[in-house]
C-alpha positions, 0 to 999 in steps of 0.5 A, a space after each residue: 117820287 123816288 128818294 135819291 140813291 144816295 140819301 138811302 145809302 146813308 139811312 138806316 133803320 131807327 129802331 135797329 140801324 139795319 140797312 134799308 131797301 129802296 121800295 119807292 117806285 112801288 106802291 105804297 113807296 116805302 123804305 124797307 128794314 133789311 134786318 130778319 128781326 125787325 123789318 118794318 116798313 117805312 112810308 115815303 111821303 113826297 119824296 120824303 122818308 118818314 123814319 119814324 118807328 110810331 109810322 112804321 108798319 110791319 113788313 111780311 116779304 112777298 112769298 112768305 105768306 101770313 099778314 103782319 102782326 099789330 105793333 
């Protein structure tokens, strides 16, 4: 369930306030950090964001290669 454009316009990362980036019509739904230092993924449950670091996974960008590093 998408989250509406206007919400993400307002959200920001809550580990290091960067911008985030509408990943919910993919699978897992997720907001993404745009920063290059942190990047973590953050779960989309219900239409809900859960902007919680502790639920936050790592993000590696497509292309990169390499899997995501334990927090």
């Amino acid at each position: 369930m998408p989250v509406e454009a206007s919400l993400i316009q307002i959200l920001a990362c809550p580990a290091c306030h960067a911008p985030l980036e509408d990943r919910t019509a993919s699978d897992p739904a997720e907001l993404i950090c745009t920063s290059g230092d942190c990047g973590l993924a953050y779960p989309v449950r219900d239409g809900i964001p859960v902007l919680l670091v502790d639920e936050a996974i790592p993000h590696s960008p497509k292309g990169m290669g390499g899997t995501p590093s334990p927090a």
